[in-house]
C-alpha positions as CSV (number, residue, x, y, z in Angstrom):
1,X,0.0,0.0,0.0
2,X,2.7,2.3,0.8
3,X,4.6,1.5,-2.7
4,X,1.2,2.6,-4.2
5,X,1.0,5.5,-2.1
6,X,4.4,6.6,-3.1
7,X,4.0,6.0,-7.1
8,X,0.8,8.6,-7.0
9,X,2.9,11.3,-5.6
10,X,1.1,11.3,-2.3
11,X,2.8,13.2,0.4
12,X,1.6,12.4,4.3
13,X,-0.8,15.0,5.0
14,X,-1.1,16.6,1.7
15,X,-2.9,14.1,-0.8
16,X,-2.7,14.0,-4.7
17,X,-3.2,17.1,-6.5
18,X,-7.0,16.0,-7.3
19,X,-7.4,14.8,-3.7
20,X,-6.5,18.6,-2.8
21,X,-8.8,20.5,-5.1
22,X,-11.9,18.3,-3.6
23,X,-13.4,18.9,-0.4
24,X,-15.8,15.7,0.3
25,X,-15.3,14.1,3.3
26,X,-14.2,10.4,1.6
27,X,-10.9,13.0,0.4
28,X,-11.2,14.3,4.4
29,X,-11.2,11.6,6.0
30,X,-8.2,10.2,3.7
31,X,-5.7,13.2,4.1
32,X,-6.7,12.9,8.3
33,X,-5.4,9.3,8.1
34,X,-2.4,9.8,6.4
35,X,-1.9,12.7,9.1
36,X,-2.6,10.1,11.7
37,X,-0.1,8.1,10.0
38,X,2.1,10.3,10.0
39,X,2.3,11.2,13.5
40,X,2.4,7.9,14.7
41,X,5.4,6.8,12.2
42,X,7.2,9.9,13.6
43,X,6.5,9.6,17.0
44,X,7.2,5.9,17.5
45,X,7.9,3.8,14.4
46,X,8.7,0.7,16.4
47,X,5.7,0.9,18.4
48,X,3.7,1.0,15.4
49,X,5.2,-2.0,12.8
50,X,5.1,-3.9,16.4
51,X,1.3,-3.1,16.0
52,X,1.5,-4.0,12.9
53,X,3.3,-7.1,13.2
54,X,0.6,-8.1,16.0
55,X,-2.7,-7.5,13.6
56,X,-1.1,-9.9,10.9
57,X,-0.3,-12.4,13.2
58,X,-3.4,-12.1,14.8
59,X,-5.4,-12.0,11.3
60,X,-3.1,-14.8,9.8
61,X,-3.5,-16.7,12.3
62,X,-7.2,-16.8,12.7
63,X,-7.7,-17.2,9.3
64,X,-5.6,-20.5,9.3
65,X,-7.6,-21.2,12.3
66,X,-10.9,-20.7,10.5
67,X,-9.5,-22.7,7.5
68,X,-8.3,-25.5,9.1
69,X,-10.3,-26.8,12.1
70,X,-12.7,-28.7,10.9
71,X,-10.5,-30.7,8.8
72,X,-8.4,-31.0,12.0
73,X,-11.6,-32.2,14.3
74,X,-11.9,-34.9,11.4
75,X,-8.5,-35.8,11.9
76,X,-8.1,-36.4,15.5
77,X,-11.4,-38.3,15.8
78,X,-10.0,-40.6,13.1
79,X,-6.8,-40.6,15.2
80,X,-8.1,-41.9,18.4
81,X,-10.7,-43.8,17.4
82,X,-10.9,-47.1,15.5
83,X,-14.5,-47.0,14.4
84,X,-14.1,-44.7,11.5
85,X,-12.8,-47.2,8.0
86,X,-12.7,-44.0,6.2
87,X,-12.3,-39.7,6.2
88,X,-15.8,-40.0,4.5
89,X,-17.0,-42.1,6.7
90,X,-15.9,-40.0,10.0
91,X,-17.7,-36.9,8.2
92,X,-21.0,-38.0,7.7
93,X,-20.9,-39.3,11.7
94,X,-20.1,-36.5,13.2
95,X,-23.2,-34.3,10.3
96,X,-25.1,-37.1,11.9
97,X,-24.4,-36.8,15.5
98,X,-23.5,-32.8,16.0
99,X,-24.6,-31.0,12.8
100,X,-22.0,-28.3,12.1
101,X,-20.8,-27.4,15.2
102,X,-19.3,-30.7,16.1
103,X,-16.6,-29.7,13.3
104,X,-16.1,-26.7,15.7
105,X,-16.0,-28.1,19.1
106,X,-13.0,-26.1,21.0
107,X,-12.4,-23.5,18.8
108,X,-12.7,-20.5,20.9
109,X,-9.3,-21.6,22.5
110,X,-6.9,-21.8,19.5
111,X,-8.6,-18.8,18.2
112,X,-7.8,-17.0,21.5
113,X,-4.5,-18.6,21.7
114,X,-3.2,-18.5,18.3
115,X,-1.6,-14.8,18.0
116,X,0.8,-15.5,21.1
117,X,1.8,-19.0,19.5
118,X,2.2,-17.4,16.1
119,X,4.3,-14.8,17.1
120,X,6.3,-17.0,19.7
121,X,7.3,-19.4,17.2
122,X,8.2,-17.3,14.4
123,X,9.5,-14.4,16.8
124,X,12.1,-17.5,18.2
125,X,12.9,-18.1,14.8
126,X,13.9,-15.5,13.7
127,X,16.0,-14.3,17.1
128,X,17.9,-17.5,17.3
129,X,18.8,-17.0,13.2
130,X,19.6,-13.7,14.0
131,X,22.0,-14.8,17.0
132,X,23.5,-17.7,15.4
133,X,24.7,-15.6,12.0
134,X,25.7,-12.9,14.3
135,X,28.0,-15.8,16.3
136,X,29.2,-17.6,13.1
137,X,29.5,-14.7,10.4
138,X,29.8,-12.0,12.9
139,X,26.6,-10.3,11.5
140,X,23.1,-10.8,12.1
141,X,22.3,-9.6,8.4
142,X,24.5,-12.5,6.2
143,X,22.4,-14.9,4.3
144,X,22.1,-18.3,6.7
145,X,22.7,-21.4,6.2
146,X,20.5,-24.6,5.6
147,X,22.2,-26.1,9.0
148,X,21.0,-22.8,10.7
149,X,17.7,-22.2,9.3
150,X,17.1,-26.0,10.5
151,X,18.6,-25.5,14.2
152,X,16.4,-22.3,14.3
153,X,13.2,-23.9,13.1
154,X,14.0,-26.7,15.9
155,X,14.2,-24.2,18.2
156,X,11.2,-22.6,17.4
157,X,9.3,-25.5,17.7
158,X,10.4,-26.6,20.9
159,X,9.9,-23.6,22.8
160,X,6.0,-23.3,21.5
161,X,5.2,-27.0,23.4
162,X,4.9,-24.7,26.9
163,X,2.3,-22.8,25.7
164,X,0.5,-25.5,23.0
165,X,0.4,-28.7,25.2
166,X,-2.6,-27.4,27.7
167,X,-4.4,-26.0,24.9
168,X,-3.9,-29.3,22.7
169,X,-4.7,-30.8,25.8
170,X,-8.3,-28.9,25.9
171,X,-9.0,-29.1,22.2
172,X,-8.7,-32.5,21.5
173,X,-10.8,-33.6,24.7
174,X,-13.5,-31.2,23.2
175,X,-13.4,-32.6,19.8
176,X,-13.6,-36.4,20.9
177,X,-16.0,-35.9,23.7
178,X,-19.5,-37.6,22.8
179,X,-21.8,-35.1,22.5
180,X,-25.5,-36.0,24.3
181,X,-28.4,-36.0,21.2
182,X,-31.4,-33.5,20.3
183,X,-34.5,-34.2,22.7
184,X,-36.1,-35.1,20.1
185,X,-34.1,-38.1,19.6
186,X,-35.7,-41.3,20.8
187,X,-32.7,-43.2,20.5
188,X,-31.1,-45.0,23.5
189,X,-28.1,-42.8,23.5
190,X,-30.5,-39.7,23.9
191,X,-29.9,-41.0,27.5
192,X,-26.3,-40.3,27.7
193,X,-25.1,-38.0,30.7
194,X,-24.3,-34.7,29.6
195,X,-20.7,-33.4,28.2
196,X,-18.0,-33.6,31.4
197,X,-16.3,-30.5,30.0
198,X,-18.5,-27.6,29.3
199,X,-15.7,-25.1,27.7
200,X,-12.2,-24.7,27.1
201,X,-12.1,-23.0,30.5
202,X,-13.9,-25.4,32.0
203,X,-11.5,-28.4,30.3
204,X,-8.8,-27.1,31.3
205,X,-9.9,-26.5,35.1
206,X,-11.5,-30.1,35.5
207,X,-8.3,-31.5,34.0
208,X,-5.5,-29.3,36.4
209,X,-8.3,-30.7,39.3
210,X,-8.3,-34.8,38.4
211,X,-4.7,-34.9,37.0
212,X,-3.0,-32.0,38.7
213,X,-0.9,-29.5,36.5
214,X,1.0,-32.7,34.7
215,X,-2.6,-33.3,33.5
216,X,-2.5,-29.9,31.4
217,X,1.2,-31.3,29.5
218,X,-0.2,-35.0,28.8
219,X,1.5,-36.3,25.7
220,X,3.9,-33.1,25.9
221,X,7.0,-35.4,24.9
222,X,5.8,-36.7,21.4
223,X,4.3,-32.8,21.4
224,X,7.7,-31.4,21.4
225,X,9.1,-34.3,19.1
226,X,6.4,-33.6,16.9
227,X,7.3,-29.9,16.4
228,X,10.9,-29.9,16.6
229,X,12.0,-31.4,13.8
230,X,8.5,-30.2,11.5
231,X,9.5,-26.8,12.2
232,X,13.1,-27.5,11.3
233,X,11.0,-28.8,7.9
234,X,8.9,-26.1,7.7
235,X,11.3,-22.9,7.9
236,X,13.8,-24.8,5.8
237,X,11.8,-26.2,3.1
238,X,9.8,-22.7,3.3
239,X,13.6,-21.3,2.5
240,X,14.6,-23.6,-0.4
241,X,11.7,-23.9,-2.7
242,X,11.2,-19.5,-2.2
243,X,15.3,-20.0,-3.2
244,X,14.3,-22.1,-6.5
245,X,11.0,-19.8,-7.6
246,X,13.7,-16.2,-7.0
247,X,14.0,-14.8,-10.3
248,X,17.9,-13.7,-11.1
249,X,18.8,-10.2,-9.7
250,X,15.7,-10.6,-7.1
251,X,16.0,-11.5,-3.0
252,X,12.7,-13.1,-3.2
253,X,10.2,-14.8,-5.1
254,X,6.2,-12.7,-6.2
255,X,3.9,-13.6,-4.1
256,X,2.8,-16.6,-6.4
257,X,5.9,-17.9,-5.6
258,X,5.6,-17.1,-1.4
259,X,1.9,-19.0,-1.5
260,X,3.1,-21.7,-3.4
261,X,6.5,-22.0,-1.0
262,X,4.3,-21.4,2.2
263,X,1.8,-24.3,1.0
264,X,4.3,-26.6,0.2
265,X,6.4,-26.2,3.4
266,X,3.3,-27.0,5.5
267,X,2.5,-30.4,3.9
268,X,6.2,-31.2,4.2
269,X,6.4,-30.4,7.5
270,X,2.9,-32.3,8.4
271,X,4.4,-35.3,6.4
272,X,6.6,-35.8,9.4
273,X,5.1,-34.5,12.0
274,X,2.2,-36.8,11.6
275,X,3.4,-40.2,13.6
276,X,4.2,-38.4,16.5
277,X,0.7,-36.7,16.1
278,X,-1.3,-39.4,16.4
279,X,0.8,-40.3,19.2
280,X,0.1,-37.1,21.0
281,X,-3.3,-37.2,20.2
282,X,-3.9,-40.9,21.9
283,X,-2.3,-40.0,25.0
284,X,-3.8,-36.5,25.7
285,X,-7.4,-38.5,25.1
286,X,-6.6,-41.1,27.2
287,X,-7.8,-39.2,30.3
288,X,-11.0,-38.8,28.9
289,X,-12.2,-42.4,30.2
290,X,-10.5,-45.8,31.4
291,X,-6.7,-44.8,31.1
292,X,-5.5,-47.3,28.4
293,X,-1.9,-46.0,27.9
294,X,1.1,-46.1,30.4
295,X,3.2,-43.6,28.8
296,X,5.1,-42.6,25.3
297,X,6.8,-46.1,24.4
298,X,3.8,-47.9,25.6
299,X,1.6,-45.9,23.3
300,X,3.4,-46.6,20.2
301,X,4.2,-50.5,20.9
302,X,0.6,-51.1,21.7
303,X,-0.9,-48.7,18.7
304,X,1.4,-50.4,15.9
305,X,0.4,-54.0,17.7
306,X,-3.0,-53.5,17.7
307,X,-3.3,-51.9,14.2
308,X,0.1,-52.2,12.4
309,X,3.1,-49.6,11.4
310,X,0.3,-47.6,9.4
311,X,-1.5,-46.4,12.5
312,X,1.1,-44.2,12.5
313,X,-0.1,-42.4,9.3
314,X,-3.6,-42.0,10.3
315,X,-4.8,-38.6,9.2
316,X,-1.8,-37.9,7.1
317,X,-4.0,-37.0,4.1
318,X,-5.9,-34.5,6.6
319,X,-3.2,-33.0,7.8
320,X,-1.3,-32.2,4.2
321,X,-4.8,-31.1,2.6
322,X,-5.6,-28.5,5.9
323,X,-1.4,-27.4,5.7
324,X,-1.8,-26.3,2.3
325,X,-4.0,-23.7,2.5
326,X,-3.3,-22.3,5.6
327,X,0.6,-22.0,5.6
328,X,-0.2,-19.9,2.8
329,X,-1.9,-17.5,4.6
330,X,0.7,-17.8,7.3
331,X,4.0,-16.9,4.9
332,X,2.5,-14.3,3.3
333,X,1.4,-12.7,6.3
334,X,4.8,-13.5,7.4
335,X,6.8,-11.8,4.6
336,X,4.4,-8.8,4.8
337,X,5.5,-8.2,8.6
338,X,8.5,-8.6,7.3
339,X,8.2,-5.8,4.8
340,X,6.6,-3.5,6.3
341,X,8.6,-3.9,10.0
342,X,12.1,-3.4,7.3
343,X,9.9,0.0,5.8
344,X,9.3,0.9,9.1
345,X,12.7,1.1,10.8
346,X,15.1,2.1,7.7
């Protein structure tokens, strides 16, 4: 916006030429933002792209949100339960069962949740790439390399499991609780007892009450297994495929070429990740009735015994068609925070 600002000639506070010579209140109202604008960008520039930065993570990230869920509500119930023989199959259950809103069982939490986690893990990325050139070149500005985008993506990924585990916790107990029937229904399971957790809130109290605060980390391990070496994925198959679609003389590829990059980086990255999600996803359930795991190991051993190695890739399909287009969203967001923070402070 600012590039198309500058190519009309504008001037903060004055307007074009036409904008000048008119006098309704659309052309008002215009020339007092850019004053506004100005102001703030003079008084406090970092204050502002931190704004910035803030609203497109926040925006970014409940988009992907939005996007996503209830492919990822389909995807855990297929995890953790053996019933479903296909996605299909899970889909038309849940219609059957919940209507819509079943797909959006715990929402409000990730929503609420998913600004601080966005900027976290892509503010840790970016400060331990930062460090780690300024260490090994001597300058936090020379081009990284593959090893360091990798140990910075691990990074990032390990330090989001403090604040994702209780809210993974929540979400997937809210998603695979059965849900008590209409009262019109006349079928026997109209007489189940109602929902143990009413909310997120409520989840994650009940939970910290039964299983004390080691309750709210269940299944942190193959959390943190799970995300350290899919964000090392992510950032640096995010960094080599934008590498491959840069023109000659340019530092970065259109923003075809960002979409396409951001896309592709979140199926790779789900395309590991996704044994040790269904792993997570069994144990942090398992509290929700008769305890049936021990721990990690016994998880696995007893999931790839009871339904072979491919129980492992349950949901894999899910999770690379939901990464797609919401690490999209995500990069470009990104690499417009990116942008505008570098147009801000220079």
């Amino acid at each position: 916006m600012l590039a198309t600002i500058k190519g009309r000639g504008v001037q903060p506070g004055l307007g074009t030429s036409e904008e000048r010579q008119g006098s309704s209140p659309i052309n008002k109202l215009f020339m007092l933002a850019l004053k506004y604008l100005q102001h703030w960008a003079s008084s406090d520039l970092v204050s502002l792209s931190a704004q910035v930065c803030k609203n497109f993570c926040f925006f970014s990230g409940v988009c992907g949100v939005a996007v996503g869920y209830p492919l990822d509500t389909v995807k855990v119930r297929i995890q953790t339960e053996k019933k479903y023989s296909s996605i299909w199959h899970c889909v038309r259950d849940l219609y059957k069962a919940e209507k819509l809103s079943g797909f959006y069982r715990g929402l409000s939490l990730p929503v609420c949740t998913v600004s601080l986690v966005s900027s976290v893990s892509f503010g840790t990325y970016r400060h331990c790439l930062s460090h780690i050139c300024k260490l090994k070149y001597g300058n936090a500005d020379m081009k990284p390399s593959k090893m360091d985008i990798t140990l910075s993506g691990c990074a990032s990924g390990i330090v989001r499991v403090t604040l994702t585990s209780p809210t993974e916790v929540a979400k997937i107990r809210l998603q695979t609780q059965k849900q008590r029937p209409s009262i019109s229904s006349s079928s026997p399971s109209s007489l189940l007892p109602p929902p143990k957790y009413q909310g997120p809130l409520h989840c994650l109290k009940t939970v910290a009450k039964e299983e004390g605060l080691g309750g709210l980390y269940k299944g942190s391990l193959p959390l943190m297994f799970r995300d350290c070496h899919s964000f090392g994925t992510y950032f640096l198959s995010y960094s080599i495929i934008c590498e491959w679609l840069t023109p000659a003389g340019q530092s970065q590829p259109d923003i075809l070429g960002v979409l396409f990059s951001g896309g592709c980086a979140g199926v790779l990255a789900w395309a590991v990740a996704t044994p040790m999600d269904v792993i997570k996803s069994r144990l942090q359930v398992d509290g929700l009735g008769q305890q049936k795991y021990r721990g990690f190991i016994h998880c696995i051993t007893r999931s790839v015994k009871e339904e072979g190695v491919r129980v492992l890739f349950k949901g894999l399909v899910l999770n690379c068609c939901r990464a797609f287009p919401v690490n999209m969203v995500v990069f470009v967001s990104y690499e417009a925070v990116l942008k505008l923070t570098r147009s801000f402070t220079t």
